[in-house]
C-alpha positions as CSV (number, residue, x, y, z in Angstrom):
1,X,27.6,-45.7,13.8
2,X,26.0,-43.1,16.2
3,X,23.6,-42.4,13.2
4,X,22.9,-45.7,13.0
5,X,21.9,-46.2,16.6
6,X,20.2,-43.1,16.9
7,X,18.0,-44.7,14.3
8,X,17.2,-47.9,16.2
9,X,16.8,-45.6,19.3
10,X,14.0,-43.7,17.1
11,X,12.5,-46.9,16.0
12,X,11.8,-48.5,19.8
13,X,10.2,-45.7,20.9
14,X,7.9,-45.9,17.4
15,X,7.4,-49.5,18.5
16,X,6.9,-48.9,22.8
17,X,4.8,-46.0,22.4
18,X,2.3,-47.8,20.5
19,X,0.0,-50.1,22.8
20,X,-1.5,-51.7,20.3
21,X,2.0,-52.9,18.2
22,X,3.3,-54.1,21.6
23,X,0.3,-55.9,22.0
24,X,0.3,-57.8,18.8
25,X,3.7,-58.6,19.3
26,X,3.3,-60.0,22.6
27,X,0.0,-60.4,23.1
28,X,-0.3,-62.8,19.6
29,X,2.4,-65.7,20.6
30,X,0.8,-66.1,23.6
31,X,-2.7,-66.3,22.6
32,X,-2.3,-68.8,19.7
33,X,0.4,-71.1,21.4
34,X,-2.6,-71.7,23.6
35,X,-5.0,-71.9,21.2
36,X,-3.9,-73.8,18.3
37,X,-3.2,-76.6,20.8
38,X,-6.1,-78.3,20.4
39,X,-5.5,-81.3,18.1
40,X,-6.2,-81.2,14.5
41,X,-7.6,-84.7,12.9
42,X,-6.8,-84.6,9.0
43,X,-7.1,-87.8,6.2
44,X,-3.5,-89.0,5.0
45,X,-2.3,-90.1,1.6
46,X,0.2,-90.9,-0.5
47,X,2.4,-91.4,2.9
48,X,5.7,-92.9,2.1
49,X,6.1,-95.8,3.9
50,X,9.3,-97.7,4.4
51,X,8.7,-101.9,4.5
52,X,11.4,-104.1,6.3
53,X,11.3,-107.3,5.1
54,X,13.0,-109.7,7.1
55,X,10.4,-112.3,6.3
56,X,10.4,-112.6,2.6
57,X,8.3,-115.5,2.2
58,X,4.4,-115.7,1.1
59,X,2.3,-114.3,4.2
60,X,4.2,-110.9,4.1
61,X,4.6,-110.6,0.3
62,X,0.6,-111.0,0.4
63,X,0.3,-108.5,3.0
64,X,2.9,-106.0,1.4
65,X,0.8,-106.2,-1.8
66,X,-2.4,-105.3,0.3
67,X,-0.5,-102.4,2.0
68,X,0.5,-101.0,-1.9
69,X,-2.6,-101.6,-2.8
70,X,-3.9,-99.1,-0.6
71,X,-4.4,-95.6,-1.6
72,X,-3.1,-94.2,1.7
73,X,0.6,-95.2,1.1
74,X,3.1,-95.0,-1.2
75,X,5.3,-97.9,-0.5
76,X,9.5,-98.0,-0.4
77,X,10.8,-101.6,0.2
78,X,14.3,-101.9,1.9
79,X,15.8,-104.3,4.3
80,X,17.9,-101.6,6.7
81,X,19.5,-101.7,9.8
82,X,18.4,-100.0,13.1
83,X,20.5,-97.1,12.3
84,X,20.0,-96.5,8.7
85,X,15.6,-96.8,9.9
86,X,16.2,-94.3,12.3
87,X,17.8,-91.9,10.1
88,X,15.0,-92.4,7.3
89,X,13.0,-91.2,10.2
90,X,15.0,-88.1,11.1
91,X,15.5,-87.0,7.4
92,X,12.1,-87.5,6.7
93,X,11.8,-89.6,3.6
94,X,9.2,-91.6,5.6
95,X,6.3,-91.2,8.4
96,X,5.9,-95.0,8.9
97,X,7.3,-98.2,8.6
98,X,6.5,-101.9,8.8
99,X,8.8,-104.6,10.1
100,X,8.2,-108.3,9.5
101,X,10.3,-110.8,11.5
102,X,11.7,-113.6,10.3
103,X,9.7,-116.8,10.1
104,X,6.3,-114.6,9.6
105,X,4.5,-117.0,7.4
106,X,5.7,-120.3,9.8
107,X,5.0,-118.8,12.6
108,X,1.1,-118.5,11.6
109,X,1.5,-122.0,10.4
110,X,2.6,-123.7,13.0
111,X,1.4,-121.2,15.8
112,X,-1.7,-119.7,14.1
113,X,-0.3,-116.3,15.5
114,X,2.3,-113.4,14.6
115,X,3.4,-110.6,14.7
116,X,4.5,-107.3,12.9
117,X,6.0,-103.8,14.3
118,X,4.7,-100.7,13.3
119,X,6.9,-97.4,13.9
120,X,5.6,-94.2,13.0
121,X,6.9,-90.7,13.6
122,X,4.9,-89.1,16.0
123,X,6.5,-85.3,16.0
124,X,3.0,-84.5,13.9
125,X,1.1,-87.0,16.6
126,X,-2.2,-87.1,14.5
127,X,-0.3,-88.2,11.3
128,X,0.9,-90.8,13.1
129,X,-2.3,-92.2,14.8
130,X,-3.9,-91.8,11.9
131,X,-1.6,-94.0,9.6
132,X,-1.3,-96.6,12.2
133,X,-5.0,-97.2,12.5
134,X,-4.5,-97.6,8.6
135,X,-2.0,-100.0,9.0
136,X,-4.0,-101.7,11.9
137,X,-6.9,-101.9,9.8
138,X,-5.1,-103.2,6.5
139,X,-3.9,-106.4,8.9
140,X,-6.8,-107.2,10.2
141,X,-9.1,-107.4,6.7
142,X,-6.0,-109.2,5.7
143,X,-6.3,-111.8,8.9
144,X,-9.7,-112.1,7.9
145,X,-9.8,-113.0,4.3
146,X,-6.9,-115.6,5.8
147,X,-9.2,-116.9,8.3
148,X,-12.0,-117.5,5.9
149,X,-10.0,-118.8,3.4
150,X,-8.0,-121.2,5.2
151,X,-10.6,-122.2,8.0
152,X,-7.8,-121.6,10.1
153,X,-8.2,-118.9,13.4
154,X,-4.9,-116.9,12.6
155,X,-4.0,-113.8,14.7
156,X,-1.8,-111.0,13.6
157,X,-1.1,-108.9,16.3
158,X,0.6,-105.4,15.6
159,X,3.4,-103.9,18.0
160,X,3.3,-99.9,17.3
161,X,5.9,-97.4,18.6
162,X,5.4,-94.2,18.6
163,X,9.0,-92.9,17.9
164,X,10.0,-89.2,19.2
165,X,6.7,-88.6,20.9
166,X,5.1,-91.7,22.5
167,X,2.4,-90.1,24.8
168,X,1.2,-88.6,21.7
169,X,1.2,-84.8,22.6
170,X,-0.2,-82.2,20.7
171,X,2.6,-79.7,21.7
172,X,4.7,-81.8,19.5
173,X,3.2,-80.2,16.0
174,X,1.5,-77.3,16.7
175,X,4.9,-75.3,18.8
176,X,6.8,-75.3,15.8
177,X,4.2,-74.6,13.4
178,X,2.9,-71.6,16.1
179,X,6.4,-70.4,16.4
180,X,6.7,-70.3,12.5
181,X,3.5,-68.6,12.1
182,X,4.3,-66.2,14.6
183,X,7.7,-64.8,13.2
184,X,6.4,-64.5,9.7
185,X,3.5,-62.2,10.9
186,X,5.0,-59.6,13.2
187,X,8.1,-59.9,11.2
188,X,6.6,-59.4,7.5
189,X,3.9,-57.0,8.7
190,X,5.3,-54.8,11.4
191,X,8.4,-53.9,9.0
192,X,6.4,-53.5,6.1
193,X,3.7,-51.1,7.8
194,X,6.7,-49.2,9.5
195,X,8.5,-48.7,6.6
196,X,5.4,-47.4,4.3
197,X,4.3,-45.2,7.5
198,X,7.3,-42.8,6.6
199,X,6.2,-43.1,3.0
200,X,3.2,-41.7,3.6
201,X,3.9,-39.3,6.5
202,X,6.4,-38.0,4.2
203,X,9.6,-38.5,6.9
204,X,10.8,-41.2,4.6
205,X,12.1,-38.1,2.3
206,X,13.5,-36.6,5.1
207,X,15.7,-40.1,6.0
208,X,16.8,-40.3,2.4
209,X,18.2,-36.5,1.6
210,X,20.0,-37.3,5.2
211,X,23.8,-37.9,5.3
212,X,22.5,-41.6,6.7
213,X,22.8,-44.0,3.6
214,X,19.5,-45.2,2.5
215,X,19.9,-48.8,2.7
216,X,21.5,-48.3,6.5
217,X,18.2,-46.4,6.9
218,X,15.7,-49.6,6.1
219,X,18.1,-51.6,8.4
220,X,17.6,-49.7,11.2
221,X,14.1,-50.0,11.0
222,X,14.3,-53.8,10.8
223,X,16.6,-54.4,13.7
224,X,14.1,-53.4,16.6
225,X,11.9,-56.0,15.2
226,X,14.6,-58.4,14.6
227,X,15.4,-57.8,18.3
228,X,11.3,-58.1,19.7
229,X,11.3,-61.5,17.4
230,X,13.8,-63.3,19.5
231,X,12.0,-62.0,22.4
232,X,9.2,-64.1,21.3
233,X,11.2,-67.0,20.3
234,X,11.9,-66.9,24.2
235,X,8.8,-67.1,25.2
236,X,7.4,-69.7,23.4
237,X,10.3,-71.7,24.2
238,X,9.7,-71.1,27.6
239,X,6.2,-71.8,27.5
240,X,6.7,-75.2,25.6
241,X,8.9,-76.0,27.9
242,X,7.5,-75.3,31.7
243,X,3.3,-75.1,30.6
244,X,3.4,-78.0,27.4
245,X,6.2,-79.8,29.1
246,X,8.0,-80.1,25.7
247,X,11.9,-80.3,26.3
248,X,13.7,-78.9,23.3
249,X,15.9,-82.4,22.6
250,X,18.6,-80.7,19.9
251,X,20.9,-77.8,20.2
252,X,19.7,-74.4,22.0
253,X,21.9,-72.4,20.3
254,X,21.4,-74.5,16.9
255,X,17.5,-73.1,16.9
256,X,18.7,-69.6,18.2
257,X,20.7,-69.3,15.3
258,X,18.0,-70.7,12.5
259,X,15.2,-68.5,14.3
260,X,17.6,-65.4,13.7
261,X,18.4,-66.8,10.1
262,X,14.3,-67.1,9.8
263,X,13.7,-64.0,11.1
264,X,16.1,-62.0,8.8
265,X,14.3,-64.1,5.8
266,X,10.9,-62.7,7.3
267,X,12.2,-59.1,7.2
268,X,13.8,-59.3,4.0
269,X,9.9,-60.1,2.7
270,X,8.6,-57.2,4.7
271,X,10.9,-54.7,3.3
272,X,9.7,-56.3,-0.2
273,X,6.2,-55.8,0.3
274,X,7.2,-51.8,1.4
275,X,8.8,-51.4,-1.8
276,X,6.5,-52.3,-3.6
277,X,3.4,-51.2,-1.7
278,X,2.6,-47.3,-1.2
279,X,-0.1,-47.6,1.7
280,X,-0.3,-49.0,5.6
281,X,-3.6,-50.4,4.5
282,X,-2.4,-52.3,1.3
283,X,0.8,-52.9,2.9
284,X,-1.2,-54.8,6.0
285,X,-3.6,-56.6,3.6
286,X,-0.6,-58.3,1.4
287,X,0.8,-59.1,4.9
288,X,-1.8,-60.6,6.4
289,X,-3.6,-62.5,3.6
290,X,-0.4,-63.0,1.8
291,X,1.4,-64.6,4.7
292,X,-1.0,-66.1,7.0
293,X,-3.3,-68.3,4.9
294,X,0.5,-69.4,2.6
295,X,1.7,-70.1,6.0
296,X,-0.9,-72.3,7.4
297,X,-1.9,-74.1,4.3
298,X,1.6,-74.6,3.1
299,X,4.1,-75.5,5.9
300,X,3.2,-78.7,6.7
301,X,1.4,-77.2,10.2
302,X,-2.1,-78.1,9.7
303,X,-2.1,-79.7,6.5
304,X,-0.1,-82.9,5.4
305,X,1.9,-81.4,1.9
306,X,1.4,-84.6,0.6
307,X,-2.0,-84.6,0.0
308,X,-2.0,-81.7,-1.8
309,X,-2.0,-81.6,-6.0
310,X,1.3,-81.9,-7.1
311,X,1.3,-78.1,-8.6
312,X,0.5,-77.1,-4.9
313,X,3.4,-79.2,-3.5
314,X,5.8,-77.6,-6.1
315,X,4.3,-74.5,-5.0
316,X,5.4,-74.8,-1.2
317,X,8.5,-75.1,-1.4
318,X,9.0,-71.1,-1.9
319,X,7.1,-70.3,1.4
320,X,9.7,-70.0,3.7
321,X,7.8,-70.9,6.5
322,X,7.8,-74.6,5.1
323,X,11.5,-75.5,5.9
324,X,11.5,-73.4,9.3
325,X,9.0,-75.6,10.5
326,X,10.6,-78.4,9.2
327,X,14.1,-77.0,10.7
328,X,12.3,-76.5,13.7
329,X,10.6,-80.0,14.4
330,X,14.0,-81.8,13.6
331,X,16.0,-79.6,16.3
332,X,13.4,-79.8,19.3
333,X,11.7,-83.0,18.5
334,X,14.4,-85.2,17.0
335,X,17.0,-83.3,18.7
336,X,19.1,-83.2,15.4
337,X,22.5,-81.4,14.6
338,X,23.3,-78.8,11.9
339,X,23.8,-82.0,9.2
340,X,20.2,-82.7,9.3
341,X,18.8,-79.8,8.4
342,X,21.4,-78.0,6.2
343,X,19.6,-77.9,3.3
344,X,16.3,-76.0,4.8
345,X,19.0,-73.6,6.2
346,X,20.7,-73.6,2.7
347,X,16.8,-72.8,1.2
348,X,15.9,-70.0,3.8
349,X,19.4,-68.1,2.8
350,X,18.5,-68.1,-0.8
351,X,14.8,-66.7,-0.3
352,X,16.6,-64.5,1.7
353,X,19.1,-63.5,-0.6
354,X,17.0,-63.3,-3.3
355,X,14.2,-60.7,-1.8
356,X,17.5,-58.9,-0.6
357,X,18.7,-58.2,-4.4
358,X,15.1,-57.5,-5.8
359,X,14.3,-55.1,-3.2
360,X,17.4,-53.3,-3.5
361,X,17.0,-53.0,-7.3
362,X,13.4,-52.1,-6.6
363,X,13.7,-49.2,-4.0
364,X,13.6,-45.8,-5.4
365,X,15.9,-43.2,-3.6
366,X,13.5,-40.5,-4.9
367,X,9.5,-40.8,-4.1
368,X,7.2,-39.6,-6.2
């Protein structure tokens, strides 16, 4: 055990003698939690959107059919209860529904007005404006083609709520998807470029002929950054929550624990790209261009999934980043418990698990 510690002793004063590592570590979260908070206006389809038909008469089964005839959305019909919407919400099997009272079609009848609900989730805000404006505009060409049909002035008015986020923030997508982003870079990259450093300053075969067991060796080197990572975790937390104003709604010690999980699964990939990689500079490049533009494209940050092909889709699920930002939205936004999110959790072990075994079956004690 001594050994051991000596090791991580060794390792932070690698990492605090070099300026330029502490400032990427510190320096980075800062920077783009302010940066990347600038709203990000993207074109939806093939949304799933959940239709509550209380109605069930002629006016909404005509204005159901216009909504699935849109290319935007990709329609579920269900008649659910408060509680069982809600939780379509949380799980996220839908971004937006549409609720039609009872006595839609009379009430334009005999009233010449109405009324539908629109609830969206607005954790990604920009998704959400942008498929209620959909919505909004699918009612009114449909009040139109009414009005000039019937000769008769009818008004459809639509009642939106902005569930999770009603003001609409930005803070509210981009945090998580920062904080994702984050981790996976100084995590992946820092342990990967430490670890090849000793390849090729040739201390690595020093470490190995030691009495200090190899795989306790590329531990040790992990846990400083393990460490530094929750640091960061703090301070975007803290900055989300006293500059963004964005509470964290779930279970503090809930998103500790799947930030550590997250970060072990980011490590895990950096000692995967060391194996296999004999060079900082190579080592750096499959960080950086391996990680970052995966990361952004395919986590849901930026880009809705959905819109992608479907080989693309298929594709992100293996980014871990994905479900992280998922696990994270659900615990600060919806303020969800462990039995919301299990199955990310369940995803991130495996990844992890899985890079654990190839690694160890792909490091050489021996270097040529």
């Amino acid at each position: 055990m001594k050994q051991f510690l000596a090791f991580v002793r060794k390792e932070f004063a690698h990492v605090i003698r070099d300026r330029k590592t502490l400032l990427i570590l510190f320096g980075m979260p800062v920077v783009q939690i302010l940066i990347f908070g600038f709203a990000l206006t993207n074109e939806v389809k093939n949304t799933s959107i959940l239709i509550v038909d209380h109605a069930k008469d002629v006016a909404s089964q005509q204005l159901i059919t216009k909504i699935e005839a849109s290319q935007y959305f990709e329609v579920q019909r269900s008649i659910l209860s408060p509680h069982e919407i809600n939780k379509a919400f949380q799980e996220g099997v839908v971004k937006v529904a549409v609720v039609f009272p009872v006595g839609f079609n009379e009430s334009l009848k005999h009233e010449n007005s109405a009324s539908v609900q629109l609830l969206a989730d607005a954790s990604d805000p920009n998704t959400a404006t942008t498929l209620t404006n959909y919505l909004g505009a699918i009612v009114e060409d449909f009040q139109s083609a009414n009005n000039e049909l019937n000769g008769t002035p009818y008004n459809i008015s639509t009642e939106t709520r902005m569930l999770y986020n009603p003001q609409l923030q930005g803070a509210h997508n981009f945090v998580p998807g920062v904080m994702a982003l984050v981790l996976m870079l100084v995590c992946v990259m820092m342990t990967a470029v430490s670890i090849v450093r000793e390849k090729e300053t040739g201390t690595m075969e020093i470490l190995l002929v030691s009495p200090f067991k190899p795989l306790l060796v590329i531990v040790s080197k992990a846990v400083p950054y393990l460490l530094l990572s929750l640091i960061n975790v703090i301070s975007i937390l803290l900055l989300s929550v006293f500059v963004l104003d964005l509470p964290v709604k779930g279970s503090i010690i809930l998103l500790f624990a799947e930030s550590i999980l997250f970060i072990i699964t980011c490590l895990t990939m950096g000692i995967f790209i060391s194996v296999k990689t004999s060079s900082q500079q190579v080592a750096m490049l499959i960080s950086l261009m391996g990680m970052l533009l995966p990361t952004i494209l395919f986590s849901g940050f930026m880009f809705p999934i959905e819109n992608m092909p479907v080989a693309l889709q298929i594709f992100s699920n293996v980014v871990p980043a994905k479900w992280f930002y998922i696990i994270v939205k659900s615990i600060m936004i919806k303020g969800m418990g462990f039995g919301g999110i299990w199955k990310e959790s369940l995803i991130l072990c495996l990844i992890t698990l899985f890079l654990l075994v190839v690694s160890l079956k792909s490091f050489k004690i021996r270097l040529s």
